[in-house]
CHARMM-style PDB file with segment names, atoms N, HN, CA, C and O in Angstrom:
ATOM      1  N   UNK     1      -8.472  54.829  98.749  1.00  0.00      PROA
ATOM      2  CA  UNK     1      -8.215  55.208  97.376  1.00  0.00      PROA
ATOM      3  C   UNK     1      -9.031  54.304  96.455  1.00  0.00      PROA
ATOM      4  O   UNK     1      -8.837  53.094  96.341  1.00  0.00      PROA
ATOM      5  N   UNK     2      -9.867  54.935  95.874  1.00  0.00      PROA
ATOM      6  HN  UNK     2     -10.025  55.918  95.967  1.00  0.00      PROA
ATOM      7  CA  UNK     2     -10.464  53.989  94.486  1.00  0.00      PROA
ATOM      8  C   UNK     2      -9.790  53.971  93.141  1.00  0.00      PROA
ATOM      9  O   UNK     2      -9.473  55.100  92.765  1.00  0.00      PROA
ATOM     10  N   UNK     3      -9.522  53.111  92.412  1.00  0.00      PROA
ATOM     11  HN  UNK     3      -9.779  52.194  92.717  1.00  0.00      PROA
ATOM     12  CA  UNK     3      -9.303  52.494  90.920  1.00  0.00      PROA
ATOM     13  C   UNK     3     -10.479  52.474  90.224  1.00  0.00      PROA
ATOM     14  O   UNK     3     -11.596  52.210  90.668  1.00  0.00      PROA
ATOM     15  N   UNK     4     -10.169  52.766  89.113  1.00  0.00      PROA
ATOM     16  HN  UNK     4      -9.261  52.980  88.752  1.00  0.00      PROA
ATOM     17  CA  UNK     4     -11.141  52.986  88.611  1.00  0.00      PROA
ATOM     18  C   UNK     4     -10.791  52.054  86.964  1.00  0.00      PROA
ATOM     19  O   UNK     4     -10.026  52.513  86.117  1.00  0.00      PROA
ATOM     20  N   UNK     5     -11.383  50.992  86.840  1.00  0.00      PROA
ATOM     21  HN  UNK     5     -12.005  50.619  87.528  1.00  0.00      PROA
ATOM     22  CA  UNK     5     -11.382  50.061  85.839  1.00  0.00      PROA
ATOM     23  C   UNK     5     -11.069  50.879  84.348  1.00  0.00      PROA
ATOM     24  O   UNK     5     -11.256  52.094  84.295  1.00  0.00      PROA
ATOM     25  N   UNK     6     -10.557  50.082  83.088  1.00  0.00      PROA
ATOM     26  HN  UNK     6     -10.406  49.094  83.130  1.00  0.00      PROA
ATOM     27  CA  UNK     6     -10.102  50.203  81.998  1.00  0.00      PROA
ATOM     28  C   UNK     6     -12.066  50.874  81.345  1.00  0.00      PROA
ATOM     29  O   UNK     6     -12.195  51.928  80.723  1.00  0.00      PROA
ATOM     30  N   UNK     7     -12.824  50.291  81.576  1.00  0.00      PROA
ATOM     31  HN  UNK     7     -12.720  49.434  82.081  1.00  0.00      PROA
ATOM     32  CA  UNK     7     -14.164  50.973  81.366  1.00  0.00      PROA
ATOM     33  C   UNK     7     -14.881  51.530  81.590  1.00  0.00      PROA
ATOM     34  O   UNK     7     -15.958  51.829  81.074  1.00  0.00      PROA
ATOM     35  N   UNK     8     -13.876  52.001  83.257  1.00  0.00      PROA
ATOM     36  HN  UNK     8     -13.002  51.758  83.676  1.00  0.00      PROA
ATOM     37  CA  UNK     8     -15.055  53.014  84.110  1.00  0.00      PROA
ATOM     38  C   UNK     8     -14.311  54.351  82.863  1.00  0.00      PROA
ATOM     39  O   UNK     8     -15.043  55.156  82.288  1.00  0.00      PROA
ATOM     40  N   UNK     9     -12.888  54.314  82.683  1.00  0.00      PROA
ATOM     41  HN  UNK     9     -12.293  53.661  83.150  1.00  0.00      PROA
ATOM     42  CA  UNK     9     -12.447  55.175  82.202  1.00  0.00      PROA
ATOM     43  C   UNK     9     -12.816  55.551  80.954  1.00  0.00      PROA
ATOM     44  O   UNK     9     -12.971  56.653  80.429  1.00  0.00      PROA
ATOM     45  N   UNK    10     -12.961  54.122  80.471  1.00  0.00      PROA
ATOM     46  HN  UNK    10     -12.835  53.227  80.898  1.00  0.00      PROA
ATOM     47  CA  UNK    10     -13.636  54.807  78.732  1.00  0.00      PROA
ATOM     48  C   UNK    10     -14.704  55.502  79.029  1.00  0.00      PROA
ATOM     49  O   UNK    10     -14.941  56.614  78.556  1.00  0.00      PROA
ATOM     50  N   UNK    11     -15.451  54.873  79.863  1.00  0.00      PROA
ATOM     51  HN  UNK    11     -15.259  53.970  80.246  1.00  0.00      PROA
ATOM     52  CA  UNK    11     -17.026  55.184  79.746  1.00  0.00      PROA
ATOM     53  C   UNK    11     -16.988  56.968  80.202  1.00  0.00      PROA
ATOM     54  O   UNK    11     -17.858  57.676  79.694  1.00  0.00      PROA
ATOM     55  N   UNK    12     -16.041  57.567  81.083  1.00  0.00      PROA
ATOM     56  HN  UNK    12     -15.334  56.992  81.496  1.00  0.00      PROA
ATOM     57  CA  UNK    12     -15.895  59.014  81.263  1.00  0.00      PROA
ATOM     58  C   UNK    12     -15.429  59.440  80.721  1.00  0.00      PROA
ATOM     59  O   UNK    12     -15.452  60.637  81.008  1.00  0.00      PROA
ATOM     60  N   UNK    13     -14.473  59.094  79.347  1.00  0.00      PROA
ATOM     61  HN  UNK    13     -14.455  58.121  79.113  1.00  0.00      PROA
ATOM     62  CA  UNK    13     -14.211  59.619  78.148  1.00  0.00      PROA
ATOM     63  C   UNK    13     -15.043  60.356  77.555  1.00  0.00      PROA
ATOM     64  O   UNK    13     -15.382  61.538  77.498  1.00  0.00      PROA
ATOM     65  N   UNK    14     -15.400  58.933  76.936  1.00  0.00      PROA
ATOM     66  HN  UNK    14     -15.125  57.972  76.982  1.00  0.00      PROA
ATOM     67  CA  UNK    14     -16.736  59.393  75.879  1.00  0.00      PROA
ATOM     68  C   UNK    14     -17.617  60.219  76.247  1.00  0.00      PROA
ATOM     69  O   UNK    14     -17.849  61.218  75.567  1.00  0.00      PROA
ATOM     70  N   UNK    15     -18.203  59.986  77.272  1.00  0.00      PROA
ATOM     71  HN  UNK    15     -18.015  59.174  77.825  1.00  0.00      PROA
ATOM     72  CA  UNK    15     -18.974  61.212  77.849  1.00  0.00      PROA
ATOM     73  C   UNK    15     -18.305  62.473  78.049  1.00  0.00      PROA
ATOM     74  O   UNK    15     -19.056  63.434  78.219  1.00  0.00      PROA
ATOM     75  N   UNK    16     -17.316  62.645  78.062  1.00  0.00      PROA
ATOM     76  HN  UNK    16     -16.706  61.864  77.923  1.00  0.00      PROA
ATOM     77  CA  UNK    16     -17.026  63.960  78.135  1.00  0.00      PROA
ATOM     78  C   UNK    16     -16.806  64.743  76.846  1.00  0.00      PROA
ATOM     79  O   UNK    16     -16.949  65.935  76.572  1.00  0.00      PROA
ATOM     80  N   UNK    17     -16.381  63.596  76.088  1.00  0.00      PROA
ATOM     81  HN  UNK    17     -16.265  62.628  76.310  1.00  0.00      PROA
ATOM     82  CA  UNK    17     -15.909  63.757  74.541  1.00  0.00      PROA
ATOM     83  C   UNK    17     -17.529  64.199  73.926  1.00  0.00      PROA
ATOM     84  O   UNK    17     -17.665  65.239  73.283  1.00  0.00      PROA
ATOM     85  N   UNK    18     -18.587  63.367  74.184  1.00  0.00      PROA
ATOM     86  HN  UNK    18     -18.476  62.522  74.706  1.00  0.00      PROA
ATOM     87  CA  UNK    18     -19.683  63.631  73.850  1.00  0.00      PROA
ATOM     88  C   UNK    18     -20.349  65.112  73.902  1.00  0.00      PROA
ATOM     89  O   UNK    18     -20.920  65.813  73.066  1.00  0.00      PROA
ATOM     90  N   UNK    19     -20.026  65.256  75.206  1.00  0.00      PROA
ATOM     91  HN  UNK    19     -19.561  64.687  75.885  1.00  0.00      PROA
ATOM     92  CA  UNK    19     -20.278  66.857  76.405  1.00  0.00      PROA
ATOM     93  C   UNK    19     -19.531  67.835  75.547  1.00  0.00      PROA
ATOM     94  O   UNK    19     -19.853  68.955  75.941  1.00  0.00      PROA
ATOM     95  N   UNK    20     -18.771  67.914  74.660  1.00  0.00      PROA
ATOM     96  HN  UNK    20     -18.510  67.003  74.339  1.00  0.00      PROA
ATOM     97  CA  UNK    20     -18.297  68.897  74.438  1.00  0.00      PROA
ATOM     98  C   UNK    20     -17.134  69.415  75.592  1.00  0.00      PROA
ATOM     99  O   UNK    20     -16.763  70.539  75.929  1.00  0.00      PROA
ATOM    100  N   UNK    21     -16.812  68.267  75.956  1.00  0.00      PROA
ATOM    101  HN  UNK    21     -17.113  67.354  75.682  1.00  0.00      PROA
ATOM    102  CA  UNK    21     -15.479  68.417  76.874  1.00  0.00      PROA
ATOM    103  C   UNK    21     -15.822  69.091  78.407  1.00  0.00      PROA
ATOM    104  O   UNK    21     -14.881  69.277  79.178  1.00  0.00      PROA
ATOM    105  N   UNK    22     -16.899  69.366  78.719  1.00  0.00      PROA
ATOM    106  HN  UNK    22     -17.664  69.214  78.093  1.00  0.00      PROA
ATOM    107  CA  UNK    22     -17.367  69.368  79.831  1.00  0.00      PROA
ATOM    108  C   UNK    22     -16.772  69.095  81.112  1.00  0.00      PROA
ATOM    109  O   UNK    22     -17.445  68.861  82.116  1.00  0.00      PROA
ATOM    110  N   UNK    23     -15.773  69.117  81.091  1.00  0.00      PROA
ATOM    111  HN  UNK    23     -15.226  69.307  80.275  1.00  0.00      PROA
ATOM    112  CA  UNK    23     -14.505  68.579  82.590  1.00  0.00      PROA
ATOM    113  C   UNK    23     -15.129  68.100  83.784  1.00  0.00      PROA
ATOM    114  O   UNK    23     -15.136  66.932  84.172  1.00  0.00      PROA
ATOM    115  N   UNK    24     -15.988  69.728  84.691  1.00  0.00      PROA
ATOM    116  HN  UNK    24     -15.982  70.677  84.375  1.00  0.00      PROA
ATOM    117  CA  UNK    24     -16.535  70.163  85.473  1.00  0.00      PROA
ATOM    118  C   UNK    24     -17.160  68.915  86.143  1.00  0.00      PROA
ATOM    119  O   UNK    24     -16.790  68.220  87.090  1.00  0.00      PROA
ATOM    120  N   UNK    25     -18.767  68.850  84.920  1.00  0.00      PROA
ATOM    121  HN  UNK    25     -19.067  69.415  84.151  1.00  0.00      PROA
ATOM    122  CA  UNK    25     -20.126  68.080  84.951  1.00  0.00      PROA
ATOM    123  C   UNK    25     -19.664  66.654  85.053  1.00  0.00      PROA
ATOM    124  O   UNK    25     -20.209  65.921  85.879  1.00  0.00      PROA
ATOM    125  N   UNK    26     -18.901  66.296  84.440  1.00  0.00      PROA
ATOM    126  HN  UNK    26     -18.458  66.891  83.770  1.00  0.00      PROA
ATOM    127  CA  UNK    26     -18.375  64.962  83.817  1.00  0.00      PROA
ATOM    128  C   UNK    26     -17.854  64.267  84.462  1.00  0.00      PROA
ATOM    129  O   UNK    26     -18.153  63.074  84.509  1.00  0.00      PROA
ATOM    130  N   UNK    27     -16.896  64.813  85.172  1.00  0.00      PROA
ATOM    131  HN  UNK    27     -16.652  65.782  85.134  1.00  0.00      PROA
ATOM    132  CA  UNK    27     -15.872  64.254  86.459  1.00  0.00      PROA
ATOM    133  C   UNK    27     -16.654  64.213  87.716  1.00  0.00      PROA
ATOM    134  O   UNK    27     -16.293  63.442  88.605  1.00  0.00      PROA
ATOM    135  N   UNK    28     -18.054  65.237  87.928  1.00  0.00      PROA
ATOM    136  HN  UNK    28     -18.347  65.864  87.205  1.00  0.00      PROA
ATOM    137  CA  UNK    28     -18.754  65.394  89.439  1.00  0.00      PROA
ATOM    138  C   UNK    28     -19.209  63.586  89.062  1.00  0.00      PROA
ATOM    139  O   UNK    28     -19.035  62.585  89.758  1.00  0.00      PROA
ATOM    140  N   UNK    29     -19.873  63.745  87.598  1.00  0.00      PROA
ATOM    141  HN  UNK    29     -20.013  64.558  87.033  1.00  0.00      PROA
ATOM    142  CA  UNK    29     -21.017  62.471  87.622  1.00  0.00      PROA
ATOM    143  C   UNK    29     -20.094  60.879  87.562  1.00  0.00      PROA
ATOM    144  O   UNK    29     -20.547  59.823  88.004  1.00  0.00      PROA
ATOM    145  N   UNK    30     -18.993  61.011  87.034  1.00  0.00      PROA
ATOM    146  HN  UNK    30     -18.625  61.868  86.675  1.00  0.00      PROA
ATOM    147  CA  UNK    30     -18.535  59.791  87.229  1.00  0.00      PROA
ATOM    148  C   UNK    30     -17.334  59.726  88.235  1.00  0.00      PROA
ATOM    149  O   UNK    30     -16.327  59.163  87.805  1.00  0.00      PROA
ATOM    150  N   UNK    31     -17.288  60.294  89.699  1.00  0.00      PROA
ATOM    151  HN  UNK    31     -18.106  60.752  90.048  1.00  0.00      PROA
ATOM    152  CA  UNK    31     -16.891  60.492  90.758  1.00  0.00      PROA
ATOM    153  C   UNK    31     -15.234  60.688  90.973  1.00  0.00      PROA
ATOM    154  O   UNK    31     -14.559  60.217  91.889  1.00  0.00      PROA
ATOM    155  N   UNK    32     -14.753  61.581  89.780  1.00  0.00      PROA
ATOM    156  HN  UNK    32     -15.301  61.964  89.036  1.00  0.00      PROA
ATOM    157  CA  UNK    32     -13.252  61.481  89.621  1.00  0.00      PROA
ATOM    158  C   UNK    32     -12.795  63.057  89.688  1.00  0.00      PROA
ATOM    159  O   UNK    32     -13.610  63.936  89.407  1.00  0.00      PROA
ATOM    160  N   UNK    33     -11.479  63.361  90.067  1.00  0.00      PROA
ATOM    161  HN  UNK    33     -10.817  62.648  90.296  1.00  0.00      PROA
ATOM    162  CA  UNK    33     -11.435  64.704  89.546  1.00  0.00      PROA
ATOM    163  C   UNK    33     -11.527  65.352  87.894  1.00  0.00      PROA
ATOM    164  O   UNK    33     -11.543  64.808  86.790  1.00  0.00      PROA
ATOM    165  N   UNK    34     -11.587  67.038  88.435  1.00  0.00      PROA
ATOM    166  HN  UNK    34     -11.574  67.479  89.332  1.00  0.00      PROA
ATOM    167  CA  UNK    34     -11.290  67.202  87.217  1.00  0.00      PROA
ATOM    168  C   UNK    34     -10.114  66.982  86.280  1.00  0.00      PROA
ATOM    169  O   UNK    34     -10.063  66.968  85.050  1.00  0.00      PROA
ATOM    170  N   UNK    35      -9.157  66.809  87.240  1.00  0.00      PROA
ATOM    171  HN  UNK    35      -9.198  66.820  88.239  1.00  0.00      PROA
ATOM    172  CA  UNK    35      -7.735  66.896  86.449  1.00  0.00      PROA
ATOM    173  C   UNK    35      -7.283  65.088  86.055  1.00  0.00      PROA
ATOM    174  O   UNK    35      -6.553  64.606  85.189  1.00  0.00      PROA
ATOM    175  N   UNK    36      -7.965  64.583  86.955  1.00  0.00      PROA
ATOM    176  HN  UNK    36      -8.558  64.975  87.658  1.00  0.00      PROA
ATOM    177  CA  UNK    36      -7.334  62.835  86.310  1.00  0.00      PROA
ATOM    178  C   UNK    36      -8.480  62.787  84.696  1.00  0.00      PROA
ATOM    179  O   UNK    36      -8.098  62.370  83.603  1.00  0.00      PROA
ATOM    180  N   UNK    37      -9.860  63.325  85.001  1.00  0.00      PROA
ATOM    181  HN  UNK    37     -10.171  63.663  85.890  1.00  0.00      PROA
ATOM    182  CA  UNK    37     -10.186  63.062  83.442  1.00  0.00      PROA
ATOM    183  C   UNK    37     -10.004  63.972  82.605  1.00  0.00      PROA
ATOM    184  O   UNK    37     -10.621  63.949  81.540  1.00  0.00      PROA
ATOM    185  N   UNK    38      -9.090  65.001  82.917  1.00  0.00      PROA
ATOM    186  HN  UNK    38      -8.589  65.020  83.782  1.00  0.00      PROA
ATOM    187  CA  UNK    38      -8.546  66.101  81.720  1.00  0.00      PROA
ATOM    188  C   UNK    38      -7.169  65.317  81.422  1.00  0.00      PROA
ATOM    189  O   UNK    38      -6.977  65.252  80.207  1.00  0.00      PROA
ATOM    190  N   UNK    39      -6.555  64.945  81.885  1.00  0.00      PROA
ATOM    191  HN  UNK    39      -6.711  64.997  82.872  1.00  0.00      PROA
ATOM    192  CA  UNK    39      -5.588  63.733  81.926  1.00  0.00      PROA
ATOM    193  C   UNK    39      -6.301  62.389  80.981  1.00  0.00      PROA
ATOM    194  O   UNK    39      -5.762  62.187  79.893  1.00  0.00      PROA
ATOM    195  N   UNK    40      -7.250  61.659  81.293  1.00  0.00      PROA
ATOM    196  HN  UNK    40      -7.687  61.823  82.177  1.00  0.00      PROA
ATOM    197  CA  UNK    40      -7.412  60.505  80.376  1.00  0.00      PROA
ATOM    198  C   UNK    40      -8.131  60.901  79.157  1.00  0.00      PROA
ATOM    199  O   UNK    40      -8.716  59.948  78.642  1.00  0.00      PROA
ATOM    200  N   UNK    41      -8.266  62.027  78.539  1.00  0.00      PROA
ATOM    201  HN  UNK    41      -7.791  62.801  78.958  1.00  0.00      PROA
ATOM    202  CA  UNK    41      -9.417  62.569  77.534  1.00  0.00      PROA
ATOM    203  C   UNK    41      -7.823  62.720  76.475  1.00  0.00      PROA
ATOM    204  O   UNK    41      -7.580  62.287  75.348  1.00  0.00      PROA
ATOM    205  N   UNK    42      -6.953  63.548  77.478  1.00  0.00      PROA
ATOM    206  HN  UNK    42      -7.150  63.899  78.393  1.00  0.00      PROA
ATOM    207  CA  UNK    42      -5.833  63.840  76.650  1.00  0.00      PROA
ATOM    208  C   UNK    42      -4.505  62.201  76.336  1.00  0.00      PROA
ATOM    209  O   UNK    42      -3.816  62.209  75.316  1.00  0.00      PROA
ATOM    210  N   UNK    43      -4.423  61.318  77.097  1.00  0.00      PROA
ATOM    211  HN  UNK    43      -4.983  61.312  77.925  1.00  0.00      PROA
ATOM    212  CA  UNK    43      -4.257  60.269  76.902  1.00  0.00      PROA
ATOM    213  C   UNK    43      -4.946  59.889  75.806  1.00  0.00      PROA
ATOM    214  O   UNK    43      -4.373  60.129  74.743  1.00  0.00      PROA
ATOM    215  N   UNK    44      -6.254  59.244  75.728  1.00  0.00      PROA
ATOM    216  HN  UNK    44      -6.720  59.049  76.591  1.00  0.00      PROA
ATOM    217  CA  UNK    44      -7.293  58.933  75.228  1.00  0.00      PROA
ATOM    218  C   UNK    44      -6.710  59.532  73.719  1.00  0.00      PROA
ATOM    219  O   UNK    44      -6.288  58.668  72.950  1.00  0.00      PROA
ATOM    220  N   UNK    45      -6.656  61.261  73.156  1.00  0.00      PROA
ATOM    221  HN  UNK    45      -6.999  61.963  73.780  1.00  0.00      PROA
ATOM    222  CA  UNK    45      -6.433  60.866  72.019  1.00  0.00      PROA
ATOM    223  C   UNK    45      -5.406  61.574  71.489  1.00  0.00      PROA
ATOM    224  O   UNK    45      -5.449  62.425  70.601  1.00  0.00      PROA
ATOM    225  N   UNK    46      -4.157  61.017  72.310  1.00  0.00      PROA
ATOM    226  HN  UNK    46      -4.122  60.325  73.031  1.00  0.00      PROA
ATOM    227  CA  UNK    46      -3.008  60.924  71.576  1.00  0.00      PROA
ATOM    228  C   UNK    46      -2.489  59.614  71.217  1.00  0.00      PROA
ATOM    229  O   UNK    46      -1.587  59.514  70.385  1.00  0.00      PROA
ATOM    230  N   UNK    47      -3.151  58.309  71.960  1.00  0.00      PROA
ATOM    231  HN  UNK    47      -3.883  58.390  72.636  1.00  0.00      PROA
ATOM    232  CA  UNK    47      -3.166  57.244  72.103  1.00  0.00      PROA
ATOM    233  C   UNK    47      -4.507  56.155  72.001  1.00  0.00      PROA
ATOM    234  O   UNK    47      -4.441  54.985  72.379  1.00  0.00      PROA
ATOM    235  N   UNK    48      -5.351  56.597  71.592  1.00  0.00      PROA
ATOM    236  HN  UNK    48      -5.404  57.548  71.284  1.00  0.00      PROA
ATOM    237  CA  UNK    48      -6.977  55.686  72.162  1.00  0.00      PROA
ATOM    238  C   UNK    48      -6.967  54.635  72.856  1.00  0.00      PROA
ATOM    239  O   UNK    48      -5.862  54.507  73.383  1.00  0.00      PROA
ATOM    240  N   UNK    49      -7.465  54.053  73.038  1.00  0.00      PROA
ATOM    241  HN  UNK    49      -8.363  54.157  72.610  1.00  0.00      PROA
ATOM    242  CA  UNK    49      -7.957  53.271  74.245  1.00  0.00      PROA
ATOM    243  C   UNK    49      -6.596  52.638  74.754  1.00  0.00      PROA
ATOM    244  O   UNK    49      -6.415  52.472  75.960  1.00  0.00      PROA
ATOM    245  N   UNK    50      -5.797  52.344  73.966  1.00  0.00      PROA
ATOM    246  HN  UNK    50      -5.944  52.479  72.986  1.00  0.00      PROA
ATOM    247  CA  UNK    50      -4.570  51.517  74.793  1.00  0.00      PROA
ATOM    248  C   UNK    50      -3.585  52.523  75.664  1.00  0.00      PROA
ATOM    249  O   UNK    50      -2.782  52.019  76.450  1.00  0.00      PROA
ATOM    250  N   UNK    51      -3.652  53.686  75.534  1.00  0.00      PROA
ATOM    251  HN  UNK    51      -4.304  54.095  74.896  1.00  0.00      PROA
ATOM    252  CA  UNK    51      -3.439  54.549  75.894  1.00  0.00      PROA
ATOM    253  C   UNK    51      -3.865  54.555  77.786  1.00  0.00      PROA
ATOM    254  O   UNK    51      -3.218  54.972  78.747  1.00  0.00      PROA
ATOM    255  N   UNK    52      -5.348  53.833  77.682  1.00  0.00      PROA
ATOM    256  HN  UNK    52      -5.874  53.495  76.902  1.00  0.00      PROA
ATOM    257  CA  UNK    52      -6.183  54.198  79.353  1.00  0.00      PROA
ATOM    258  C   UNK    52      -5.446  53.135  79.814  1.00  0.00      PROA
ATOM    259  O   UNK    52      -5.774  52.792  80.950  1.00  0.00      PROA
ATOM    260  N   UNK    53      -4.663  52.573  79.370  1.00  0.00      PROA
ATOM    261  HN  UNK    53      -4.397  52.852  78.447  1.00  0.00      PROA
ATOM    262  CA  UNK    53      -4.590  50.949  80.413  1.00  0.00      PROA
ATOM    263  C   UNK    53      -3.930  51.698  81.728  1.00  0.00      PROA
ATOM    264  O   UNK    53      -3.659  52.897  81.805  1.00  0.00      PROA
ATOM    265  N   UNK    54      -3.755  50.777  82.655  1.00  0.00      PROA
ATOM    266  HN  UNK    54      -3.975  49.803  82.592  1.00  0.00      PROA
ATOM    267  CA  UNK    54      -3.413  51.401  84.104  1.00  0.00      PROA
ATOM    268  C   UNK    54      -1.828  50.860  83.739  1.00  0.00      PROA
ATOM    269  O   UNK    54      -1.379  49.975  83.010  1.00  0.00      PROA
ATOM    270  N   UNK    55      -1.270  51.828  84.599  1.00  0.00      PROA
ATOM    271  HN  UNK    55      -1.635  52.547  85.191  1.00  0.00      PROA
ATOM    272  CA  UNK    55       0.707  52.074  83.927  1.00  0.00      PROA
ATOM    273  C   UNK    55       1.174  52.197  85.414  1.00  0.00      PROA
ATOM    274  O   UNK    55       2.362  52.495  85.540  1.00  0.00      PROA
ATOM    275  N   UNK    56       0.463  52.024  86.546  1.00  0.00      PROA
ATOM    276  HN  UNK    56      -0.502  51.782  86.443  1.00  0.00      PROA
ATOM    277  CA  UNK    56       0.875  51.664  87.438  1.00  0.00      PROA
ATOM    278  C   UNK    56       1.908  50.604  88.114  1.00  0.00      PROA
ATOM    279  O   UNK    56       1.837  49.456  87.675  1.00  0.00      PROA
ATOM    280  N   UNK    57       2.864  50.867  89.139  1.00  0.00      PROA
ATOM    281  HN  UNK    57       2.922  51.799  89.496  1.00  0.00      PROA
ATOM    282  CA  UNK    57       3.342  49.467  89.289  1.00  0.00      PROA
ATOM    283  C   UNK    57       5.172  48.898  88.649  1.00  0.00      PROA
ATOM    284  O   UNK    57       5.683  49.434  87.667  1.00  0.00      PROA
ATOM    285  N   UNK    58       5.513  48.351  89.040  1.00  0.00      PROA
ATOM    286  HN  UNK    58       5.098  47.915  89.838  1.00  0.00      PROA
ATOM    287  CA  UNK    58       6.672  47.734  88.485  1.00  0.00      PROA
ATOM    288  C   UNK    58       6.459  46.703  86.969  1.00  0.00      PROA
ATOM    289  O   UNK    58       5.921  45.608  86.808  1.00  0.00      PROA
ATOM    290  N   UNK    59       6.922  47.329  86.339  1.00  0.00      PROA
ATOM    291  HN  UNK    59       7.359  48.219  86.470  1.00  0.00      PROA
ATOM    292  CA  UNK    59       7.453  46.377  85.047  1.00  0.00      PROA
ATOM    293  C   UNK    59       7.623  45.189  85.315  1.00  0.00      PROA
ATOM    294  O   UNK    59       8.458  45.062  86.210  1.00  0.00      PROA
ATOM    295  N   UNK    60       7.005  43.765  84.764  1.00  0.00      PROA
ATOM    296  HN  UNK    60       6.327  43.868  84.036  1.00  0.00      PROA
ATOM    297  CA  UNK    60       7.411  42.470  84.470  1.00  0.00      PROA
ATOM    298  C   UNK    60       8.353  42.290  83.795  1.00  0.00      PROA
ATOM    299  O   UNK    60       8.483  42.707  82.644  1.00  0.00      PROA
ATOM    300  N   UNK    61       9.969  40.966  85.065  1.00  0.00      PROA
ATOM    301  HN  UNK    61       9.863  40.627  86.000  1.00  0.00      PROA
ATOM    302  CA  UNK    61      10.999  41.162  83.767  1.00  0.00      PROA
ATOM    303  C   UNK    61      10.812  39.948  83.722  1.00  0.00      PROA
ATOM    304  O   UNK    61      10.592  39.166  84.647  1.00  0.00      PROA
ATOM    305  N   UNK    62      10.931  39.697  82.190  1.00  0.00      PROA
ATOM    306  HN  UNK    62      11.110  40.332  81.439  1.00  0.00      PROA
ATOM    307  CA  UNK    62      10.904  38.161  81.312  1.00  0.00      PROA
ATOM    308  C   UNK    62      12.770  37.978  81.436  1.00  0.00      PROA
ATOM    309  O   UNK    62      13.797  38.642  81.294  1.00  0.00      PROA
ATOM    310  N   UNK    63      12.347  36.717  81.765  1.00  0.00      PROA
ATOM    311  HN  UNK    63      11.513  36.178  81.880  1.00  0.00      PROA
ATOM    312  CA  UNK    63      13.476  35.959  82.397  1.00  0.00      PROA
ATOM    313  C   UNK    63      14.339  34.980  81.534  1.00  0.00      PROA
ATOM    314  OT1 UNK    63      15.266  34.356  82.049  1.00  0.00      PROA
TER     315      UNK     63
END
């Protein structure tokens, strides 16, 4: 399974955002599906960038 960094993700944003939303092209070239970057485009702007952080994982409890 690959992760894909807080900038691999912007960086397939914007490009797709650029593309005219291009799903298809966008996701072949930056090696993801179509549906995780129809997923971070729609993240992306209901939220912008703080939105991409990775939400994976168990919650830190402050003690």
């Amino acid at each position: 399974m690959s992760t894909n960094t807080l900038e691999q993700r912007i960086n397939a944003v914007l490009d797709c955002l650029a593309a005219a939303k291009d799903y298809q092209r966008i996701a072949g070239r930056h090696d993801v599906s179509y549906q995780q970057l129809y997923n971070w485009v729609r993240r992306y702007e209901s939220g912008g960038i703080p939105a991409l952080t990775d939400r994976r994982g168990r919650k830190l409890r402050s003690e």
